[in-house]
N, C-alpha and C positions, 0 to 999 in steps of 0.2 A: 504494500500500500504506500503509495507518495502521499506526501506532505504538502500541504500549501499554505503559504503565511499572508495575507492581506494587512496592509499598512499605507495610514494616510500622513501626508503630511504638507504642509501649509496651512491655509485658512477652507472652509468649507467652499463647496461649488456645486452650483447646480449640477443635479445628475448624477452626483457621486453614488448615493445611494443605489444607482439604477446600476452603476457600473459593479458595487459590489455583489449587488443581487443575481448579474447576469456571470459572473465569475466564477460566483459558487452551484448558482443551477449548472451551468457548464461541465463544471469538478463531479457533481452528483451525477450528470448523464453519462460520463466516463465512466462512472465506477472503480476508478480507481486512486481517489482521492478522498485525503481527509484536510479539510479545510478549515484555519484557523484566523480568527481575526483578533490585532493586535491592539488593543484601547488604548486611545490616547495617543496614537501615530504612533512615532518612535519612540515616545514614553516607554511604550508597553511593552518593547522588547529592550530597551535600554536598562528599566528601572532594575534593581537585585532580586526582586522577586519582581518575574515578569507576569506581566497584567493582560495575557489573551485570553480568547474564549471561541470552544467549537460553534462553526457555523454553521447550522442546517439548515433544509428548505424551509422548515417553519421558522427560524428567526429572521430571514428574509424577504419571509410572505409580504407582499402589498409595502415594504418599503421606499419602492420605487417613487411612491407620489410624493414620499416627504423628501423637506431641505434636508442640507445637512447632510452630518453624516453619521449612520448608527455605532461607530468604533470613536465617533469623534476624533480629534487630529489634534499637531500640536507645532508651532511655528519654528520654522529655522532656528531664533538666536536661543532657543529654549537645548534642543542639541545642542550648539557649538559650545556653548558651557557645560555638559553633563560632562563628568569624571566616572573614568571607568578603572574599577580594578584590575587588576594582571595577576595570574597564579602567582609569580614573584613577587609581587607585593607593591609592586613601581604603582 
């Protein structure tokens, strides 16, 4: 089984919603995907304890008509400051 990771980042934009929605029906009609979406943009894979959540066709039922975006997102200067540990310690 493949993996898939959805991640947004910048400010929200029309359609996004629609894009996530059609990504993961996509993943499900394969069949051979398990699809994950990352809260918070690159928050969610950045933070120490990373912050995704599996995606199924029910959590993307009828999202298409809303703003926004259901993983919500998170701006550039918000990375370029995150600090990241190393197995070494650096």
């Amino acid at each position: 089984m493949k993996k898939l990771l959805i991640t947004t980042g910048g400010d929200d934009c029309p359609g996004l919603n629609a894009v996530i929605r059609a990504i993961v029906k996509s993943a499900y009609s394969d069949g051979n995907w398990e699809v994950y979406g990352s809260m918070d943009g690159f928050e969610g894979v950045l933070n120490d304890l990373p912050n995704m959540i599996e995606m199924s066709l029910e959590k993307v039922a009828g999202i298409h008509v809303k703003g926004g975006t259901i993983l919500h997102t998170t701006t550039t200067k918000k990375i370029l400051n995150h600090t990241v540990s190393q197995v070494n310690g650096v």
